[in-house]
C-alpha positions in Angstrom: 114.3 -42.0 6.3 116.1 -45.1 6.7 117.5 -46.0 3.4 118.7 -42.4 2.4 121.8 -41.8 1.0 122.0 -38.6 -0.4 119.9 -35.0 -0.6 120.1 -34.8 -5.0 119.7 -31.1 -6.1 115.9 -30.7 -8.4 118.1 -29.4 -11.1 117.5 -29.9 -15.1 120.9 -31.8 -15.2 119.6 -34.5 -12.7 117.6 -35.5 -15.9 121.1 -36.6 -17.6 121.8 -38.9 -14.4 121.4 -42.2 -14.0 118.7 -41.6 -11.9 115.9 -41.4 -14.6 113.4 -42.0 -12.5 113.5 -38.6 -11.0 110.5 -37.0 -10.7 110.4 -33.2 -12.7 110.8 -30.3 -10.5 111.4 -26.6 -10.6 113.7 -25.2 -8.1 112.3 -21.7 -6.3 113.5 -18.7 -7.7 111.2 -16.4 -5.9 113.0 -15.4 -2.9 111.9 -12.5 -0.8 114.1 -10.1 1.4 112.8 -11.7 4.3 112.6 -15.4 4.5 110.3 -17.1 7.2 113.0 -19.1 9.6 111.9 -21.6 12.5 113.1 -19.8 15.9 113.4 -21.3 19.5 114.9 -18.8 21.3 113.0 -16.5 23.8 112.5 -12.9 22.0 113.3 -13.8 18.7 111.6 -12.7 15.9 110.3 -14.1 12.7 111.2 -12.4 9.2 108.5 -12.8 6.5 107.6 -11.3 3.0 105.9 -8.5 5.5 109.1 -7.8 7.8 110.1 -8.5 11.0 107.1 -9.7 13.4 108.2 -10.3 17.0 106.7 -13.0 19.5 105.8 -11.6 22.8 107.1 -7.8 22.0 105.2 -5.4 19.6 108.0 -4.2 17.1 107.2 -0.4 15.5 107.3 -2.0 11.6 103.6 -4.1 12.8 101.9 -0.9 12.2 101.4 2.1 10.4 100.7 4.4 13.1 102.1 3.9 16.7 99.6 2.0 18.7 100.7 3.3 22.3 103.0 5.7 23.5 105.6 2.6 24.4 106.4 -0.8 23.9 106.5 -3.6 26.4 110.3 -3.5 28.4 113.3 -5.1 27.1 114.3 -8.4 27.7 118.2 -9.7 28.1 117.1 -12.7 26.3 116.2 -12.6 22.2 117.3 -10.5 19.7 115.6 -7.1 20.3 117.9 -4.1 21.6 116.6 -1.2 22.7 118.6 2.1 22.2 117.9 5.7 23.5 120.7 7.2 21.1 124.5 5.9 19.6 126.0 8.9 19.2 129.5 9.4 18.8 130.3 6.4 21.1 134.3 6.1 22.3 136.5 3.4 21.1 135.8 1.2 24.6 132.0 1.9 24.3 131.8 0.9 20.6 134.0 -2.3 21.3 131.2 -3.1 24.1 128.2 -2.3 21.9 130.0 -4.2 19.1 130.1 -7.5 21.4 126.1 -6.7 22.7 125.3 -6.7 18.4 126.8 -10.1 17.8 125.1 -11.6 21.0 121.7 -10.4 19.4 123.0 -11.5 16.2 123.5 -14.6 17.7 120.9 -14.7 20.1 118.5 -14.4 16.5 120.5 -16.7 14.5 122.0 -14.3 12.3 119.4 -11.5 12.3 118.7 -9.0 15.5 116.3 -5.7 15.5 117.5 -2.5 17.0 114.2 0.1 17.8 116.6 3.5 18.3 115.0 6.3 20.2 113.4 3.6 22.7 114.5 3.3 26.1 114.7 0.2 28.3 111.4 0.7 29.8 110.1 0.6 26.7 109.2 4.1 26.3 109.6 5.9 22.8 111.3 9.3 23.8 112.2 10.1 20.2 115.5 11.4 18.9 116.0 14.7 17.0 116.9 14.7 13.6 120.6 14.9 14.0 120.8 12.6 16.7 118.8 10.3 15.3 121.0 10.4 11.9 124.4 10.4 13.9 122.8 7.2 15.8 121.7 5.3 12.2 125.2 6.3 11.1 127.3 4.3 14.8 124.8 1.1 13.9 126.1 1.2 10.1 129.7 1.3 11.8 128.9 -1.6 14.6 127.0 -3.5 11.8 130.4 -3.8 9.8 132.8 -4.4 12.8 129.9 -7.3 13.6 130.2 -8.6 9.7 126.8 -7.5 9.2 124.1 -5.1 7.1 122.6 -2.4 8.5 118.8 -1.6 7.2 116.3 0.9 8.1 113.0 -0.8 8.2 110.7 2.2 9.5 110.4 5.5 10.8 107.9 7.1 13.1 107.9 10.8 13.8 106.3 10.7 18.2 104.8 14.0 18.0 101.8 13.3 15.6 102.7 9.1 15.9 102.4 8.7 12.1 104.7 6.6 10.1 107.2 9.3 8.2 109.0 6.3 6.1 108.8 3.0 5.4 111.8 2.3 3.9 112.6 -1.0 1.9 115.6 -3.0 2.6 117.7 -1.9 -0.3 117.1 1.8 0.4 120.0 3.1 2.6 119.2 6.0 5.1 120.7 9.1 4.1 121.5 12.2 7.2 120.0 15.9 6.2 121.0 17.6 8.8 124.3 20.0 9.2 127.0 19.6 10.9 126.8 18.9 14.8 129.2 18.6 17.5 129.0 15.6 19.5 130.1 14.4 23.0 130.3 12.0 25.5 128.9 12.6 29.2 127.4 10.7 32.2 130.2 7.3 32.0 129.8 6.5 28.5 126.4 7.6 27.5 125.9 9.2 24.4 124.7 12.9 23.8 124.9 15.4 21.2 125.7 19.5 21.3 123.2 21.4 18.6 124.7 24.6 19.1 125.1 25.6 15.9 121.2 24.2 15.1 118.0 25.1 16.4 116.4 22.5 18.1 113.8 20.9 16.9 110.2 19.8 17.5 109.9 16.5 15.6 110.9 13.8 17.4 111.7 10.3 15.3 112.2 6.6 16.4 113.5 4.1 14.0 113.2 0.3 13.9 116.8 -0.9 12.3 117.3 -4.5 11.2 121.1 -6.3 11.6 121.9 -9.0 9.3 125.0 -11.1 9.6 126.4 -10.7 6.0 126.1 -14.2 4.6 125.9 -13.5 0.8 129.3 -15.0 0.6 129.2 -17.3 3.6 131.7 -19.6 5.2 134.4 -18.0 3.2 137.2 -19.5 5.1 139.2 -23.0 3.7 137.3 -26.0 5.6 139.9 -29.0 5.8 138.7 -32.3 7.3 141.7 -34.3 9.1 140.3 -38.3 9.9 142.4 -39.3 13.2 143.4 -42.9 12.8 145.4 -45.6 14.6 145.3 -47.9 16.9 143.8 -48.1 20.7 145.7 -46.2 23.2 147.9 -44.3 20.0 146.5 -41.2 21.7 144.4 -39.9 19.0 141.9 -37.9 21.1 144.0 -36.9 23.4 146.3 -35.4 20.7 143.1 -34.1 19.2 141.7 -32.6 22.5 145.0 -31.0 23.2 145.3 -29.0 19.6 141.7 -27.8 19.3 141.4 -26.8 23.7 145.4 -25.5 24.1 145.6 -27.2 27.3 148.5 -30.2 27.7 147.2 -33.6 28.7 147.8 -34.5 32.6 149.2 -37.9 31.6 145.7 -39.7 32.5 143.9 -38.6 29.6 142.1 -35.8 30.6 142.4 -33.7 27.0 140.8 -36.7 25.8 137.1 -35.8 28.2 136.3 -32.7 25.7 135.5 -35.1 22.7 134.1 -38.0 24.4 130.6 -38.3 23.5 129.2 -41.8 25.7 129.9 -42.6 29.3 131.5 -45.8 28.3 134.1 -44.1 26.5 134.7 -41.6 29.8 135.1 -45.0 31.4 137.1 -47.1 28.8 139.2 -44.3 27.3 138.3 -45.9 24.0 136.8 -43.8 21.1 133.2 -45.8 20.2 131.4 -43.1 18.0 132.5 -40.3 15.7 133.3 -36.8 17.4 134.5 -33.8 15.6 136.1 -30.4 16.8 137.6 -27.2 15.1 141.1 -25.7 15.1 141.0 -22.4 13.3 144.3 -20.6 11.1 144.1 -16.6 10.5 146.2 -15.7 6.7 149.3 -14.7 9.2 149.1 -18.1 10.0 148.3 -17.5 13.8 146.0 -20.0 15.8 142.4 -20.0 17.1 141.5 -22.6 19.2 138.8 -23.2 22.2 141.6 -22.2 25.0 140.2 -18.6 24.7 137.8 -18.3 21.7 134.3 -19.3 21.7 133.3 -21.1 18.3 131.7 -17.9 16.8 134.8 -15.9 17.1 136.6 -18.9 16.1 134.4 -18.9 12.8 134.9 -15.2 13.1 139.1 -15.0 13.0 139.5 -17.5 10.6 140.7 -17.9 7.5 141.1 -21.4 7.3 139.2 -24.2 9.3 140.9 -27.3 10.3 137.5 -30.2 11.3 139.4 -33.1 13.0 137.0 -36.1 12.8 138.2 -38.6 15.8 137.8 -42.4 14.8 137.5 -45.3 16.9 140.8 -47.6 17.3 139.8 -50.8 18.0 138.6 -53.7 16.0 135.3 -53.7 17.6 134.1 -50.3 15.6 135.9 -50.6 12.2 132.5 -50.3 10.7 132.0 -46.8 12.2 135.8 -45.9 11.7 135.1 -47.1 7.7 131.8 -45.1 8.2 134.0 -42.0 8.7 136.3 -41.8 6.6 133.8 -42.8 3.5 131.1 -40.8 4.6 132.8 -37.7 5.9 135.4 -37.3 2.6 138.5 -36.4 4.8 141.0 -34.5 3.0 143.5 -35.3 5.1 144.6 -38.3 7.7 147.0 -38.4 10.4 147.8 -41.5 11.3 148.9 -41.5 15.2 151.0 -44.1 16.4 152.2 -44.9 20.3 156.0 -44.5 20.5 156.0 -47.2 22.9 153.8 -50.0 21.2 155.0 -49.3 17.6 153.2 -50.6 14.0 150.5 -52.8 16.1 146.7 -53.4 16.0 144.7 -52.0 13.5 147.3 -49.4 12.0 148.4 -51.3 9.0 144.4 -51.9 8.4 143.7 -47.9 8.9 147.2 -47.2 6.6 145.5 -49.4 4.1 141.9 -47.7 4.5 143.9 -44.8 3.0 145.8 -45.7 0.5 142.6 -47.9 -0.8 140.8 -44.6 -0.9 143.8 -42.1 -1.9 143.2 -40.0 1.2 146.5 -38.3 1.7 147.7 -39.2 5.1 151.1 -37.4 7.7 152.3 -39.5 10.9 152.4 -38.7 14.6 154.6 -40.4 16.9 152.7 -39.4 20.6 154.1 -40.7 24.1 157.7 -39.5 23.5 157.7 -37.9 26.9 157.9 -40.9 28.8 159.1 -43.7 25.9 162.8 -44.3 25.8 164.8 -42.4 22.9 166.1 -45.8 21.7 162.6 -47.4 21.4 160.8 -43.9 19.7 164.0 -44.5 17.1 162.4 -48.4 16.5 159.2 -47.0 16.0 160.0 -44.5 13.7 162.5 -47.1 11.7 158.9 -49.2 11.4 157.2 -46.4 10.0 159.9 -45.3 7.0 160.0 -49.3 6.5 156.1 -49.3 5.6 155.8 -46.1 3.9 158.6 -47.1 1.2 157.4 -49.9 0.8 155.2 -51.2 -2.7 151.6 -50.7 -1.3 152.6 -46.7 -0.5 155.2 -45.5 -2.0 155.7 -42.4 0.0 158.7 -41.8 2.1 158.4 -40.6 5.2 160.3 -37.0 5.6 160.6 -37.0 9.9 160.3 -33.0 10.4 162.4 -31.3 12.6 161.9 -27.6 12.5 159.4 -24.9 10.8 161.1 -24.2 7.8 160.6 -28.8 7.4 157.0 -28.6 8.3 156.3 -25.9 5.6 157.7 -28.1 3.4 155.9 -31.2 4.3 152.8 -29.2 4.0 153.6 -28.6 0.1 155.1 -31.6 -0.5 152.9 -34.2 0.8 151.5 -35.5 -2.3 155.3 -37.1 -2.3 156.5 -37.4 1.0 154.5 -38.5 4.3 155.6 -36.1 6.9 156.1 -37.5 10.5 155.9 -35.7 13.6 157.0 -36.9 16.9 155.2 -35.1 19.2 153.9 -35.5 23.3 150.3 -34.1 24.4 152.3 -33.8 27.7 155.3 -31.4 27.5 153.9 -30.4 24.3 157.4 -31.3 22.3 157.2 -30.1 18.7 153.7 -29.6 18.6 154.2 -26.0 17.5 155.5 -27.9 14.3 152.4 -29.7 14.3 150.5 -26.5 14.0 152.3 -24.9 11.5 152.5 -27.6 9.1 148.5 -27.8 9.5 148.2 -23.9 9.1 150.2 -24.6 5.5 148.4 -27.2 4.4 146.0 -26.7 1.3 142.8 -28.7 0.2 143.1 -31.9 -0.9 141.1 -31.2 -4.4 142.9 -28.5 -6.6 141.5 -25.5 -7.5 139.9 -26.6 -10.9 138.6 -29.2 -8.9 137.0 -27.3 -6.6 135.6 -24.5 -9.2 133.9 -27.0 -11.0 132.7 -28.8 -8.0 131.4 -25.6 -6.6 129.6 -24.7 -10.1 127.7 -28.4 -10.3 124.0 -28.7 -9.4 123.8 -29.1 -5.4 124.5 -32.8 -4.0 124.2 -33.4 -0.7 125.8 -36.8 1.2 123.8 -37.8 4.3 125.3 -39.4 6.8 122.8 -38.6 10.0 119.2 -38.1 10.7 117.2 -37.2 13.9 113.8 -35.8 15.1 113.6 -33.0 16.9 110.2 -32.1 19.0 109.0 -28.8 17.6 112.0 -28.3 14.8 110.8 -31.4 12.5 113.7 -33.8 10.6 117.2 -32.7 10.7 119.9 -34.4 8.4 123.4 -33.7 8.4 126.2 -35.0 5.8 128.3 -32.6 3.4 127.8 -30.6 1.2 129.4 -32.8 -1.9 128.8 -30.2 -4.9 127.3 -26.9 -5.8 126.1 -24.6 -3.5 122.5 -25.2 -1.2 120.6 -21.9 0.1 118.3 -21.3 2.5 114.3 -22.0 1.0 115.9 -24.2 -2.0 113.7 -27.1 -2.6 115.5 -30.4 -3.1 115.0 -34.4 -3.4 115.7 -36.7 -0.9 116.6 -40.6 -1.3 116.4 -42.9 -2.9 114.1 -44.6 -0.4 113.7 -48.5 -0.3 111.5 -48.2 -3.4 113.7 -46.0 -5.1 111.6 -43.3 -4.7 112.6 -39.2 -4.0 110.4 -36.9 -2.0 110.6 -33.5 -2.3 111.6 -31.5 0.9 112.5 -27.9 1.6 115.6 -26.3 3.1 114.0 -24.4 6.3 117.5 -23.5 8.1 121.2 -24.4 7.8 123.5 -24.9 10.3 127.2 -25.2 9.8 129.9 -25.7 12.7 126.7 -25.1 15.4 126.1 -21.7 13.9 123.2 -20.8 12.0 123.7 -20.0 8.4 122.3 -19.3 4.8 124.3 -21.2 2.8 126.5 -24.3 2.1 128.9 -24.7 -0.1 130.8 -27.4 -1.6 132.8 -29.3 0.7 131.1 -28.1 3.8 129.7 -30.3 6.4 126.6 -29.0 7.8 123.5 -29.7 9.2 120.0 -29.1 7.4 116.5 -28.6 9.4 113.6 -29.8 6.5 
């Protein structure tokens, strides 16, 4: 795959491009509720036109009838949960069994089984009615706490271990029992009172499937922010101190998280190209990796800030050049050493932006130990350069929050600057506001009409994994790419386009079912 540049969407208005060489192709329409997804992970299951089909276990949906009298014992690992009953669960309970959904979710990539009425061991003991509806209905609540769908996949009655429903996926499960009174005994356990209802001889198990809601995936704003400057500016350590919430030691050590080579652990210098995430809620408040994982990250988020830490030195301009073509940046902050000033390879990076009209906010770093005289010189230099003819945007120092929500809205006329220190952490809570307030590069006309183009797809890495196949990763440059679309790749040295299929997406780590416009993620063919 060594001359690819981009993933072109078999559309009927690839036909009007340039490319008329493109071979005729008809995109799949024919999707099925379950969709057959490559899984690694001990005890995950596999979801085809036929349901869910588990490696290792024997789910209840594989069958019919019941073929034993239990099922093999659960496993920590995988994305099966066993569950005797949910009823009635108490706020502390339900927050617990909330957290054990996502892990399945998670442990599943996006899709986890639930066999209610089973116990650990394996055995099916078989819920009453009530209990049995009461438990569908806590699932339904935990599914929407977890972001996720709730369907009932099947239904087995244990006394005469015949199937009593098989119930497709758009079919919700609907209680006909009366009214019960429920409780909560034995530290957390859930039981049930029936009173008021004479018990019953039927018992019932039920096989449930979760599923992360991804119809409208990846909802939140994804901003990309290139770090540029010069070496020793303090990009990655600035970078490494926002997205982890612990201050630099002095020596660099915020700087380890994004190292990705042992000869930039031993330099200090940036060689390759690292990203990490800094999340905003609406309210503005921050999620970062000081006590969020990246799911819950994802999870909090309303808006996603992807810094994408470039190299400094002269030596890698390629890759830096690489990165802020490639990746489309919305943003770049432009981090500059108090103590060295305009030197190095900053006018060159200042230039790199303006060239590609990459809207770009300054960071004065070391201010902790540089003297206020010379941090005064420094920031002289920078207002000098930014008035001048080649940019034309004058720099607007900020000062305080009500400034930084300014700069954010006004940066298309003014380049804000911050003068911060990854140290004492001086006016970095300005930093973060102004970067919770800022807004996507393209406007929203832009990005409607972006989003409604035929799927385009930049690539910008590709590697082999043993037992996965080819994976590519880029962004997502228009329209919108799905899970089992079929789509061109190249062109190759001879110009040609093969055909390949979308088996999984990943985006930020995580697996998901779509990608939309502006996204980068990561696509296993």
């Amino acid at each position: 795959m060594g001359n690819m540049d981009q993933v072109n969407s078999r559309d009927d208005n690839l036909q009007s491009s340039p490319d008329k060489d493109l071979p005729e192709t008809k995109k799949l329409t024919d999707e099925t509720d379950y969709k057959m997804a490559k899984r690694q992970n001990l005890g995950c299951f596999f979801v085809g036109s036929d349901g869910p089909r588990h490696r290792g276990n024997r789910l209840l949906s594989n069958s019919e009838q019941l073929p034993d009298t239990e099922l093999p014992p659960e496993v920590e690992e995988g994305n099966i949960e066993y569950k005797l009953k949910l009823v009635n669960p108490n706020p502390s309970r339900l927050e617990h069994l909330v957290t054990q959904m996502k892990w399945r979710l998670r442990e599943g990539q996006g899709e986890a089984v639930y066999e209610i009425g089973v116990c650990d061991n394996g055995k099916l003991a078989g819920l009453c009615r009530g209990e049995m509806d009461a438990s569908i209905e806590t699932l339904r609540t935990m599914s929407k706490l977890a972001d996720a769908e709730c369907i009932v996949l099947k239904e087995f009655n244990v006394m005469d271990s015949k199937s009593m429903s098989s119930v497709p996926s758009s079919t919700q499960h609907k209680p006909h029992v009366p009214k019960m009174a429920w409780g909560e005994s034995n530290g957390g356990r859930d039981t049930a009172s029936t009173s008021a209802v004479p018990p019953s001889k039927d018992k019932f198990v039920c096989e449930v499937l979760i599923r992360r809601s991804q119809d409208e995936d990846c909802m939140w704003t994804d901003l990309r922010v290139a770090m540029l400057g010069n070496v020793d500016a303090g990009k990655s350590t600035l970078c490494g101190v926002l997205t982890h919430g612990e201050l630099d030691n002095g020596a660099g050590k915020a700087r380890l998280n994004l190292f990705r080579h042992l000869h930039e652990i031993q330099s200090g210098h940036t060689s390759s190209i690292s990203r990490e995430i800094l999340g905003f809620d609406k309210q503005g408040r921050m999620f970062n990796y000081e006590n969020h994982s990246i799911e819950s990250i994802l999870d909090c988020s309303s808006k996603i800030i992807t810094f994408i830490d470039l190299a400094g030195s002269q030596k890698y301009l390629k890759t830096t050049v690489f990165g802020l073509t490639g990746h489309c940046p919305d943003y770049a902050a432009l981090v500059v050493n108090s103590k060295q000033g305009l030197v190095g390879t900053f006018r060159e990076h200042l230039g790199l932006t303006v060239a590609l009209r990459v809207l770009s906010f300054v960071c004065i770093t070391k201010i902790d130990g540089t003297a206020p005289a010379t941090v005064r010189r420094c920031r002289h230099q920078i207002e000098n350069i930014l008035r001048g003819p080649a940019v034309r945007r004058p720099a607007y120092v900020v000062s305080s929050l009500s400034e930084a929500e300014d700069a954010a809205l006004q940066i298309r006329e003014r380049t804000p600057v911050f003068m911060v220190s990854a140290v004492t952490g001086d006016n970095l809570s300005l930093l973060h506001h102004f970067l919770s307030r800022l807004q996507p590069a393209l406007s929203k006309e832009e990005r409607s009409q972006a989003l409604q183009a035929a799927p385009r797809f930049s690539v910008d890495g590709v590697l082999t994994v043993t037992g996965q196949g080819t994976i590519i990763t880029g962004l997502t440059t228009k329209g919108t790419i799905r899970e089992e679309d079929t789509m061109l790749l190249g062109p190759f040295e001879d110009k040609s386009y093969e055909e390949v299929k979308i088996a999984s997406i990943q985006c930020n780590r995580l697996p998901r079912r779509l990608a939309k416009c502006g996204q980068s993620v990561s696509l296993d063919s």
